[in-house]
N, C-alpha and C positions, 0 to 999 in steps of 0.2 A: 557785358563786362565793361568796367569802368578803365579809360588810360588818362595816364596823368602826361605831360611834356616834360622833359627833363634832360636839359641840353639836347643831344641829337639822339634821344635815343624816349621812345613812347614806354612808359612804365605799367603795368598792370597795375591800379588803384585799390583794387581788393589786395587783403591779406593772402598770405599763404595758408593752408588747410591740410592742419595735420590726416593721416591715412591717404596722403597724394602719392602719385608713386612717381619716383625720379630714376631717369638711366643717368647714373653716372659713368661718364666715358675720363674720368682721371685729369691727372694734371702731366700738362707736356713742358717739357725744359729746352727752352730756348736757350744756347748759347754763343754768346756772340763774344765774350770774354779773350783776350788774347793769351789770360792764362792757360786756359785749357789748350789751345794751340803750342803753347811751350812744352806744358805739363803732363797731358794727357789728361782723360777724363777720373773724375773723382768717385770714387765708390762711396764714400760718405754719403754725398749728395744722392747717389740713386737712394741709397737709404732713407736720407729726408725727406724728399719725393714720397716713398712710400710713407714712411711719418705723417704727412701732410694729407695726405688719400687718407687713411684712419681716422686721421683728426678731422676730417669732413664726413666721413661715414658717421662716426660716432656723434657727431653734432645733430646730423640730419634722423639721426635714430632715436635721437634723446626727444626730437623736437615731434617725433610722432610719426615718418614717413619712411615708406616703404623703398626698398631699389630694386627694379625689374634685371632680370639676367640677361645679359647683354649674351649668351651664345648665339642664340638665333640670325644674329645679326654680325657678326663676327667678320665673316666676308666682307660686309661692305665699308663697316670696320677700319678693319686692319689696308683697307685701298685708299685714307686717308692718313696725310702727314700729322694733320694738326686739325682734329676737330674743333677747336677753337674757333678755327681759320677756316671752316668748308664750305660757308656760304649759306647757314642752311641746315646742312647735310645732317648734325646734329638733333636738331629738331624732328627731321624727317623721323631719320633715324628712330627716337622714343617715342613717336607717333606709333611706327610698326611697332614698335613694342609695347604698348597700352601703357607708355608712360601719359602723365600730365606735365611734367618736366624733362627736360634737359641741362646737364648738369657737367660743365666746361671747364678747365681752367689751364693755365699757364705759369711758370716759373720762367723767368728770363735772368740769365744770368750774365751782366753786364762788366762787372770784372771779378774778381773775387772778394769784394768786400761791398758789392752794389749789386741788389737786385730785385726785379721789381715781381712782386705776385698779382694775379689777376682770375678772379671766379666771376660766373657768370651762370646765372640762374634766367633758363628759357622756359617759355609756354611751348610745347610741344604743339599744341593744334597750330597755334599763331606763328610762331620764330619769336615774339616778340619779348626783347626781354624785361624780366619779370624784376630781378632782383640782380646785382653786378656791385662790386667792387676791385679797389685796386692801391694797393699800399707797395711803401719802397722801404727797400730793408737796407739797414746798414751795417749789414754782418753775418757772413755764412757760419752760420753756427746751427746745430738745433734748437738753440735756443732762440734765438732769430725767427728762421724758419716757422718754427712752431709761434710763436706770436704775432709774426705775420698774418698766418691765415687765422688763427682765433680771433684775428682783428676784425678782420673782414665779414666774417661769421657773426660773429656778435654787432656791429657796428651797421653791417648794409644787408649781410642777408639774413637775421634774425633781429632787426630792430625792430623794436615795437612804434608805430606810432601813433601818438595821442592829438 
């Protein structure tokens, strides 16, 4: 397997290869917003959350790739905050599961009108990641939201290149 450098982080040189199979473990919402402190948390947003989970299933479906069932591993799971953030633990993780990916992501929600999304496509044997992006939204909308991550999607983790 070929890796490319790219700023601080070694890239997988090969393409991705449709019938791979990815554990998706979800997008986690980070907020650090002093709205939600005033306001309380937004039911909208768990919604887009979910909105945003679909719109990366169905991406990764469309493009040929299978998602292993995360029960088996549940416990070990459900013992992290932020698999984004476990060091690892991700990758391990879809290893046991006979994935060839791991499939991460984050929502940070920085005020109510600012916030940043971030995926992140791993090698399951390696940790290394494969494919990652990260755009900043200027507008909690679903419409927002949802162009957000098709951004990401289309731009870093299904880009072709020639």
């Amino acid at each position: 397997m070929r890796y490319l450098v790219f700023g601080l982080c070694l890239l997988l040189a090969d393409p991705l290869h449709a019938g791979e199979k990815v554990a998706f473990f979800g997008m986690t919402k980070l907020d650090t917003s002093l709205q939600t402190k005033a306001l309380g948390e937004s039911p909208q947003e768990a919604m887009r959350l979910a909105m945003i989970e679909a719109i990366i299933v169905e991406r990764f479906e469309k493009e040929g790739f299978e998602f292993v069932d995360l029960e088996p591993e549940r416990e070990a799971i459900d013992r992290q905050v932020n698999l984004a953030k476990c060091y690892g633990c991700d990758s391990r993780i879809a290893r046991r599961l006979g994935a060839q990916y791991s499939l991460v992501g984050e929502v940070q929600k920085v005020s109510n009108l600012i916030l940043t999304m971030n995926l992140q496509l791993r090698d399951a044997e390696s940790g290394v990641l494969v494919k990652g992006g990260v755009v900043d939204i200027r507008s909690n909308t679903d419409e927002g939201w949802s162009r957000g991550i098709r951004y990401i999607l289309k731009n870093r983790i299904f880009r072709r290149e020639e």
